[in-house]
N, CA, C and O atoms as a GROMACS GRO file, in nm:
protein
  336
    1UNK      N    1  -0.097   2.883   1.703
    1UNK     CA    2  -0.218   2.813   1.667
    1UNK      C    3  -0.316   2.912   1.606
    1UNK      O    4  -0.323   3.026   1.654
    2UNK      N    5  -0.377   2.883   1.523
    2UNK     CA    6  -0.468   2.984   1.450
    2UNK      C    7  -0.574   2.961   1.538
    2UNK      O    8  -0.583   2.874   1.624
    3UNK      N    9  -0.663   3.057   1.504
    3UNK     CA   10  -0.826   3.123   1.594
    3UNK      C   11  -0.934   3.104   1.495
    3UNK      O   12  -0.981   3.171   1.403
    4UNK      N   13  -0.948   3.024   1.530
    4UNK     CA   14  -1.088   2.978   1.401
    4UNK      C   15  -1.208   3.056   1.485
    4UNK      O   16  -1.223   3.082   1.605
    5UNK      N   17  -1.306   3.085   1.338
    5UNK     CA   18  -1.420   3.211   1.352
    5UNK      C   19  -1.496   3.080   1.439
    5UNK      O   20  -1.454   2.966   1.460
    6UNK      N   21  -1.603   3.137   1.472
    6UNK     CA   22  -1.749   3.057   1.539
    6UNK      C   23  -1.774   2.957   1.455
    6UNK      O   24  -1.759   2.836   1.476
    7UNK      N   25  -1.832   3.036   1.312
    7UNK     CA   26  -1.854   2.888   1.229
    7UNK      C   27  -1.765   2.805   1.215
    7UNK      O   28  -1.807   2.690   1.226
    8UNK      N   29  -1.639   2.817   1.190
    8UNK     CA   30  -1.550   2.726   1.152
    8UNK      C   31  -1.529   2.630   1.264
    8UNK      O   32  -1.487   2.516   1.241
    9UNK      N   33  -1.570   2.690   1.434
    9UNK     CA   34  -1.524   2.561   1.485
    9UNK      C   35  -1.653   2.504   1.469
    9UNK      O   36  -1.649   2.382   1.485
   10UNK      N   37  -1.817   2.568   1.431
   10UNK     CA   38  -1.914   2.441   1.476
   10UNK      C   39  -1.870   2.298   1.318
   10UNK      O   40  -1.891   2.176   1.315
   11UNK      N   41  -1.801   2.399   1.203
   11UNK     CA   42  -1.778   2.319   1.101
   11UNK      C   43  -1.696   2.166   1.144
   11UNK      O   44  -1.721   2.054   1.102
   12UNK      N   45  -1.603   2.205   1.230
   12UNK     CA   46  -1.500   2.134   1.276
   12UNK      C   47  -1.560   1.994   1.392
   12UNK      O   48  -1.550   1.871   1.385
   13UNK      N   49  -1.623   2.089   1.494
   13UNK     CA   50  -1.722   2.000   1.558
   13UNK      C   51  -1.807   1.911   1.492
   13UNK      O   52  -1.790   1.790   1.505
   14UNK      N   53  -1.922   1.969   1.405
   14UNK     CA   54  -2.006   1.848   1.335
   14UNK      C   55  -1.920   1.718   1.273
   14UNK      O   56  -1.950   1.598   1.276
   15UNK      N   57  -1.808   1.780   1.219
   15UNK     CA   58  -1.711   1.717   1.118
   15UNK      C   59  -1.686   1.576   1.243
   15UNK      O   60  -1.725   1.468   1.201
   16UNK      N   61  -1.644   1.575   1.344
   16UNK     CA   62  -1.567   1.501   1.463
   16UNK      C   63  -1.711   1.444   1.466
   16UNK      O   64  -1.725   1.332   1.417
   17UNK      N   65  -1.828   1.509   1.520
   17UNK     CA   66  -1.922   1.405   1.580
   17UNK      C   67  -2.009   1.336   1.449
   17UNK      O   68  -2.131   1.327   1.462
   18UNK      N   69  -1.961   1.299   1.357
   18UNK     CA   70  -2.059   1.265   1.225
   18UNK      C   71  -1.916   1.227   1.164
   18UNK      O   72  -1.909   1.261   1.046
   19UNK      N   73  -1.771   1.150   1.223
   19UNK     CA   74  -1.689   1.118   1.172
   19UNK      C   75  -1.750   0.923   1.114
   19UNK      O   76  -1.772   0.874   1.003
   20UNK      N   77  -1.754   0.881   1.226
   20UNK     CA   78  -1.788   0.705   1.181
   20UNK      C   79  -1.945   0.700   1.129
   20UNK      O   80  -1.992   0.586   1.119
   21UNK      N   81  -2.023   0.800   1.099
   21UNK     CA   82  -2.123   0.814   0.966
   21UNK      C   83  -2.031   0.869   0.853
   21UNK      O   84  -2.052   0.801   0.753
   22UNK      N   85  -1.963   0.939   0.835
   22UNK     CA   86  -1.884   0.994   0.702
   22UNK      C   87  -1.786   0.792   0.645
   22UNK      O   88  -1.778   0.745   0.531
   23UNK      N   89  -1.752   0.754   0.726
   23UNK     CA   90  -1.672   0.683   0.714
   23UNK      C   91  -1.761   0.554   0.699
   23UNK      O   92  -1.711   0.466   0.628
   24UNK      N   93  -1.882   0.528   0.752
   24UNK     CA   94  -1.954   0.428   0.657
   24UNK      C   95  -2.040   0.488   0.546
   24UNK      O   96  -2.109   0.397   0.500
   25UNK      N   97  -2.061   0.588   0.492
   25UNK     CA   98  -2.096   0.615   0.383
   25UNK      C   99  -1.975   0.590   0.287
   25UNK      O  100  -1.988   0.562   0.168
   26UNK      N  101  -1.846   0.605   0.358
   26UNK     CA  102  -1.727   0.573   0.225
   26UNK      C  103  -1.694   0.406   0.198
   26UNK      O  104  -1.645   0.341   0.105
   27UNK      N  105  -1.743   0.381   0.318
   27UNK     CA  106  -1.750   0.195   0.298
   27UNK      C  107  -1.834   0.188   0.236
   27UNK      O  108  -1.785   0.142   0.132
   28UNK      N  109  -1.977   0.206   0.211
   28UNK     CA  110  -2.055   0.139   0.089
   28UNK      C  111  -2.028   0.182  -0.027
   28UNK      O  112  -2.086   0.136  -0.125
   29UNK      N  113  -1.894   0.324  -0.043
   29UNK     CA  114  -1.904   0.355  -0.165
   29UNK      C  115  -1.784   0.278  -0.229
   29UNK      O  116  -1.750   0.272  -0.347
   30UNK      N  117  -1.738   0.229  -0.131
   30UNK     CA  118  -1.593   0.077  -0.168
   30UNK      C  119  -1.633  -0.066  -0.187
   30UNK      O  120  -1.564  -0.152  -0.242
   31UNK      N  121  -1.749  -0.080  -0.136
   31UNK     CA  122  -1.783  -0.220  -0.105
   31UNK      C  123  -1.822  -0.207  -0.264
   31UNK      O  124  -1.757  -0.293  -0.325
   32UNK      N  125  -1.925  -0.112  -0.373
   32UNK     CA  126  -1.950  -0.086  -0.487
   32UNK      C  127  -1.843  -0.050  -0.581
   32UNK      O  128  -1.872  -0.058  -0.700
   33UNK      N  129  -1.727  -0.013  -0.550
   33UNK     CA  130  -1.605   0.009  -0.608
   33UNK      C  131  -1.518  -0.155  -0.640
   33UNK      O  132  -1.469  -0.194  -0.746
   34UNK      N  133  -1.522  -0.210  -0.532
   34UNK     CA  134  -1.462  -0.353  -0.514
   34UNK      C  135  -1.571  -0.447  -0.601
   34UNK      O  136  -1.529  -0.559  -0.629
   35UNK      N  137  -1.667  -0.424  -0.633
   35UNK     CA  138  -1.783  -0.548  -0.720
   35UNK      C  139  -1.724  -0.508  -0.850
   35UNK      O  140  -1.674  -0.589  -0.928
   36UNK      N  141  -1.730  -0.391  -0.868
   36UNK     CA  142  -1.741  -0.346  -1.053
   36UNK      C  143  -1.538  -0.359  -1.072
   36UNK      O  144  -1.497  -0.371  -1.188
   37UNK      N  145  -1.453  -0.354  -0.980
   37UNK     CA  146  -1.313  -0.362  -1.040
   37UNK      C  147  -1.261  -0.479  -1.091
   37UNK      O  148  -1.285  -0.596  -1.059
   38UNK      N  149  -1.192  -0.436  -1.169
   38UNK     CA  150  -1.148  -0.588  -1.266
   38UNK      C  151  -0.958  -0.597  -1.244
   38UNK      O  152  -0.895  -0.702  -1.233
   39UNK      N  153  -0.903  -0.463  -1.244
   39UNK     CA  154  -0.776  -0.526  -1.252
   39UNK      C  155  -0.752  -0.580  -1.089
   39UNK      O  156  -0.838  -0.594  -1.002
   40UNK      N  157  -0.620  -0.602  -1.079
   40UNK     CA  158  -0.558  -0.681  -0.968
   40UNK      C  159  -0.493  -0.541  -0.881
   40UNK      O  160  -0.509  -0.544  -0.759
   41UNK      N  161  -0.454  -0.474  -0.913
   41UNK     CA  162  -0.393  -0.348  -0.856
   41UNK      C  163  -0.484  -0.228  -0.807
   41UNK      O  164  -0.453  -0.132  -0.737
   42UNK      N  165  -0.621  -0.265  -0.872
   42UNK     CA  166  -0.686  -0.162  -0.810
   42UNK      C  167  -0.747  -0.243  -0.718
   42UNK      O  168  -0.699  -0.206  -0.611
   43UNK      N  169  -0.836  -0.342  -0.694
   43UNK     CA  170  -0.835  -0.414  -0.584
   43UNK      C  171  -0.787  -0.413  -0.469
   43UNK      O  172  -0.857  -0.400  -0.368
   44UNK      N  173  -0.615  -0.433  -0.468
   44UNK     CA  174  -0.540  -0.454  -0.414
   44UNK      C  175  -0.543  -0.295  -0.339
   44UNK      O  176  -0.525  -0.283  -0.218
   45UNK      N  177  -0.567  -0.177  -0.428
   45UNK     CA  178  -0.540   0.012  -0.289
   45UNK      C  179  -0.685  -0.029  -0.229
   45UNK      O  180  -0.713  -0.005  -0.112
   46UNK      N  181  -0.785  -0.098  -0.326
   46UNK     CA  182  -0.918  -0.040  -0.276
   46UNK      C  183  -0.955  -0.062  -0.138
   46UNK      O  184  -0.986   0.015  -0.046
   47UNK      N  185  -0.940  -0.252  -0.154
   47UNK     CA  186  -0.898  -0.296   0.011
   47UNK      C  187  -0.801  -0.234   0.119
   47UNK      O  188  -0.841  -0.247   0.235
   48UNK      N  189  -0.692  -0.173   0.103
   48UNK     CA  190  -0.581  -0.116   0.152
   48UNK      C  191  -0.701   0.000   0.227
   48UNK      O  192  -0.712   0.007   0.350
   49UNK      N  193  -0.788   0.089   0.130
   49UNK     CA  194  -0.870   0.218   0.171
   49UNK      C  195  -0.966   0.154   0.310
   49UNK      O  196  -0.984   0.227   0.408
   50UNK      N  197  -1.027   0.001   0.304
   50UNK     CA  198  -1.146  -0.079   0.339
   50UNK      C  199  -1.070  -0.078   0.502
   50UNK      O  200  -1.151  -0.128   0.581
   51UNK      N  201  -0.985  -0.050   0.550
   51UNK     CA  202  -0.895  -0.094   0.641
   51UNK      C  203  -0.902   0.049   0.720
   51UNK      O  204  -0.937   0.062   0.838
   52UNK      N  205  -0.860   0.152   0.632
   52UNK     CA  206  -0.863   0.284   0.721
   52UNK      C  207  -0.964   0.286   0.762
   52UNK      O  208  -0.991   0.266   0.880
   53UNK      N  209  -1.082   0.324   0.635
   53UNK     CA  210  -1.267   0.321   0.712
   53UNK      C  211  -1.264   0.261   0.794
   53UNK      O  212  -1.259   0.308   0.908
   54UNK      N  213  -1.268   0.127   0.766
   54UNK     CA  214  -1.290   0.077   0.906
   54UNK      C  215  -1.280   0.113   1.041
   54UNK      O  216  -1.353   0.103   1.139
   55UNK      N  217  -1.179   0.154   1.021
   55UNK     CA  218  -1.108   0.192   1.174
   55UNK      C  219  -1.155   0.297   1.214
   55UNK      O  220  -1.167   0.323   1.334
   56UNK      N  221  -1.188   0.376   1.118
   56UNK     CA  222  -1.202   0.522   1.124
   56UNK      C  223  -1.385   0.543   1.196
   56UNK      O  224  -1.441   0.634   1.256
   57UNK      N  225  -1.431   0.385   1.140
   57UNK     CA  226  -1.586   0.391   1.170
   57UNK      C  227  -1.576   0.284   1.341
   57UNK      O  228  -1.664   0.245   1.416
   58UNK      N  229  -1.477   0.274   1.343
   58UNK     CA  230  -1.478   0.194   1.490
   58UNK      C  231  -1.457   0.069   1.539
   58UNK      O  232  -1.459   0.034   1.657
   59UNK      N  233  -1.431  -0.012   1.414
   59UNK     CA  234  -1.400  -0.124   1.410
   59UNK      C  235  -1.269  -0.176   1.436
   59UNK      O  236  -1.173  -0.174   1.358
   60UNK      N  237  -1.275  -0.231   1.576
   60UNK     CA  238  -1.160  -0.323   1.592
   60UNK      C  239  -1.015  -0.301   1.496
   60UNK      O  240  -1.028  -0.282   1.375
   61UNK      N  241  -0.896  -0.304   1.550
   61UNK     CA  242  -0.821  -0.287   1.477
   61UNK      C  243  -0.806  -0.449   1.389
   61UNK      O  244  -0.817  -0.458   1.267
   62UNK      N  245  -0.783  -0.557   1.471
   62UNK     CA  246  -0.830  -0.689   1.441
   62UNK      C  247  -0.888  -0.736   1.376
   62UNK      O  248  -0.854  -0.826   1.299
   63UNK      N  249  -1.019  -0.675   1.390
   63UNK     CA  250  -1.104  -0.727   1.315
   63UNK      C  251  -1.071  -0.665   1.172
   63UNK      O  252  -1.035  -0.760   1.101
   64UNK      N  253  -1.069  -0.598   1.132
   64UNK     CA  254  -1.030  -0.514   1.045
   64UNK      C  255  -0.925  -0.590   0.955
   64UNK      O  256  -0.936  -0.643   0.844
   65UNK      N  257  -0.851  -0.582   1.015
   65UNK     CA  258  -0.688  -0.669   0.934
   65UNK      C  259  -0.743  -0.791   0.919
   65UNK      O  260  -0.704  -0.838   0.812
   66UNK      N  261  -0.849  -0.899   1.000
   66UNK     CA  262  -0.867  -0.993   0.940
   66UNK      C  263  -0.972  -0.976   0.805
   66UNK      O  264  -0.962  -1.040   0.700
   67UNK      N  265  -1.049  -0.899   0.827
   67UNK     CA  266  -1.193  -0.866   0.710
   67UNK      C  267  -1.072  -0.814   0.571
   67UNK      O  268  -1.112  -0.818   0.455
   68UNK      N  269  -0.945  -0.775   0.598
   68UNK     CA  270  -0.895  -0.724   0.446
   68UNK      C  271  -0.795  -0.820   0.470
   68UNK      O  272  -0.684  -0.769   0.453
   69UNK      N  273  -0.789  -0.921   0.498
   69UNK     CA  274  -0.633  -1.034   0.476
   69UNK      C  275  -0.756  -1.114   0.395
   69UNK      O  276  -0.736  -1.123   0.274
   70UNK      N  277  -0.873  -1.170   0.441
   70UNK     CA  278  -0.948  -1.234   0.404
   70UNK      C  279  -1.038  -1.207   0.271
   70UNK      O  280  -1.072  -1.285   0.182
   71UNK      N  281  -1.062  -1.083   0.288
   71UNK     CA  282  -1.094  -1.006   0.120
   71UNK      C  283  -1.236  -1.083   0.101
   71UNK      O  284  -1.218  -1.185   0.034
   72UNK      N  285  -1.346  -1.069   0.133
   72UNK     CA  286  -1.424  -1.110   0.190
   72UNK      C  287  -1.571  -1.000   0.160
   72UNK      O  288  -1.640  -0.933   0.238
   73UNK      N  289  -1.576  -1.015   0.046
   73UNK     CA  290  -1.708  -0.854  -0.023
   73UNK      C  291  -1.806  -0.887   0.094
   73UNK      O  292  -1.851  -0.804   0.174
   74UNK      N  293  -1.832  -1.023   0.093
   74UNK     CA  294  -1.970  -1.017   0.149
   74UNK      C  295  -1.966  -1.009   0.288
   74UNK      O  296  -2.068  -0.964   0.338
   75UNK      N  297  -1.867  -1.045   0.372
   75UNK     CA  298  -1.841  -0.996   0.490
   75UNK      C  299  -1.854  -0.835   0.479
   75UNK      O  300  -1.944  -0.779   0.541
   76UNK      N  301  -1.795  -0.788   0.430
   76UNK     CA  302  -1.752  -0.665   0.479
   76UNK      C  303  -1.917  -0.596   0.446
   76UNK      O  304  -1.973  -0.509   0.513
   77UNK      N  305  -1.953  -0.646   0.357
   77UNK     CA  306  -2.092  -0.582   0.273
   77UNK      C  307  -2.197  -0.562   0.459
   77UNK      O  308  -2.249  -0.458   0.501
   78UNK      N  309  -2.195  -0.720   0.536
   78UNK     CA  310  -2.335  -0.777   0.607
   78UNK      C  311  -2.226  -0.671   0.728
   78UNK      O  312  -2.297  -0.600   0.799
   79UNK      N  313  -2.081  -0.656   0.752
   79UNK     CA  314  -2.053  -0.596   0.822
   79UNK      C  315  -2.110  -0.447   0.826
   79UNK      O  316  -2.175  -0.409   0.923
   80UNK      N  317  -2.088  -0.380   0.738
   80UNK     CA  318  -2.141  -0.256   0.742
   80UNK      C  319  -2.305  -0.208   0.755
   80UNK      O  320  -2.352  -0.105   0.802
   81UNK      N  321  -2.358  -0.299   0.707
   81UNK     CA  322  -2.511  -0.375   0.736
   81UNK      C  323  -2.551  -0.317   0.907
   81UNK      O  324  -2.631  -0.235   0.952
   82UNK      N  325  -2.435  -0.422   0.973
   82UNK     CA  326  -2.434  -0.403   1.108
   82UNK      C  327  -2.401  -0.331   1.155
   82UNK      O  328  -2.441  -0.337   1.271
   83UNK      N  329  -2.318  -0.213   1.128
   83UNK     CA  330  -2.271  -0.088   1.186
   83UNK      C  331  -2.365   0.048   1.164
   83UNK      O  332  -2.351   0.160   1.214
   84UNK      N  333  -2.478  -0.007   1.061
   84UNK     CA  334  -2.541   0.128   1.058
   84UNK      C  335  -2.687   0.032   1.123
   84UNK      O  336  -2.793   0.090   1.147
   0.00000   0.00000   0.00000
């Protein structure tokens, strides 16, 4: 196992406790990605991405799979609303 310096673990630490803020800042930057896309295939990873965040910000695994089966901008928009 490598020996990380001082800074590198407080880098590592902040990184873990400021994980589900990193991960709704990447949801509003999808929820704006998903308005302006036009083809069918990019849609289709962008939501695929809407699923990890999620999870990653704390949301239900459930809930989650239903908010991207359902594809649902404005849900997900008033959802993230609610998480911050």
């Amino acid at each position: 196992m490598t020996d990380y310096s001082p800074y590198q673990k407080g880098v590592i630490k902040r990184f873990y406790e400021h994980r589900d803020t990193l991960a709704l800042q990447k949801l509003a930057e999808i929820v704006s990605d998903l308005y302006v896309a036009t083809s069918e295939a990019k849609i289709k990873r962008t939501w695929g991405r809407v699923e990890k965040q999620l999870l990653a910000a704390g949301v239900h695994k459930h809930q989650a799979q239903a908010l991207v089966a359902d594809q649902d901008l404005g849900a997900l928009a008033k959802l993230i609303g609610e998480l911050n």
